[in-house]
C-alpha positions in Angstrom: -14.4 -21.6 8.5 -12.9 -20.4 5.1 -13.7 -17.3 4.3 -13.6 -16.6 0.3 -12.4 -13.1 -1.3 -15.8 -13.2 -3.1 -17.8 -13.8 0.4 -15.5 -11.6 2.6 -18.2 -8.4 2.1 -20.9 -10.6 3.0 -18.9 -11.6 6.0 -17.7 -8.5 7.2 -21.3 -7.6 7.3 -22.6 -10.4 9.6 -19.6 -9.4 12.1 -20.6 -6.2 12.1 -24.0 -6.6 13.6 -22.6 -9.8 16.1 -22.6 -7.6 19.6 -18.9 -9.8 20.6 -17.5 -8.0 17.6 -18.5 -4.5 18.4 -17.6 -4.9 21.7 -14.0 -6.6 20.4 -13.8 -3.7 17.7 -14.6 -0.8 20.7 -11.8 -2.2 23.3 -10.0 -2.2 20.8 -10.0 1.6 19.8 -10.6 2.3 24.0 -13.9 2.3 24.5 -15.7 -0.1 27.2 -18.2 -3.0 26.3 -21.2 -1.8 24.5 -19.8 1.6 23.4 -20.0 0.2 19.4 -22.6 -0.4 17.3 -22.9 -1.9 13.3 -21.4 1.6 11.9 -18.9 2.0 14.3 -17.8 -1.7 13.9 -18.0 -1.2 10.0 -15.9 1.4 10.3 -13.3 -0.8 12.5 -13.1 -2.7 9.5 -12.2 -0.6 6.9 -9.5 1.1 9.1 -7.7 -2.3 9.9 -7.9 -3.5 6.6 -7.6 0.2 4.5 -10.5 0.1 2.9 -13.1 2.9 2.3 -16.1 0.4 1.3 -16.1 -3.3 2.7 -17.0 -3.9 -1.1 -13.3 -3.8 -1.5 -12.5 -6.9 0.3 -13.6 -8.8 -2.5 -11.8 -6.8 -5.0 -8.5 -6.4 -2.9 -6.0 -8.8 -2.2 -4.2 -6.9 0.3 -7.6 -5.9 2.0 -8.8 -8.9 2.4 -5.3 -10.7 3.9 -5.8 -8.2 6.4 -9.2 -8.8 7.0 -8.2 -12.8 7.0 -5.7 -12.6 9.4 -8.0 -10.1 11.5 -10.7 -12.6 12.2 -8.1 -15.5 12.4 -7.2 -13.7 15.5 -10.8 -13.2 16.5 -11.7 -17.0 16.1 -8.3 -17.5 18.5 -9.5 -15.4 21.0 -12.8 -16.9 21.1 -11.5 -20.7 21.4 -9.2 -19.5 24.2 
């Protein structure tokens, strides 16, 4: 799946409340399984991709390579 500049908000939304994510995004800063909900995972995403709103991603182009290549990885590790 593509994911658009214009939709990458929208996106960044719907990972945040899938549970694999926040689990993903809390092993990721240290914390075991379950230790993340939406706001932590929200937050997850506007650290990797230096953002202070995920309203950004759809505004910048750097932001939103980052958060690209971020969930390229994620699809990776979820077809391995």
């Amino acid at each position: 799946m593509q994911i658009t500049m214009e939709k990458a908000p929208m996106q960044a939304g719907i990972l945040c409340n899938d549970v694999a994510f926040q689990n993903y995004a809390a092993m990721r800063h240290g914390f075991p399984e379950g230790s993340f909900g939406k706001s932590e995972s929200a937050e997850h995403i506007r650290q990797i991709c230096g953002v202070t709103s995920r309203s950004e991603l759809a505004t910048s182009p750097k932001a939103f390579h980052q958060f690209e290549n971020s969930t390229q990885i994620l699809r990776l590790r979820a077809a391995a």
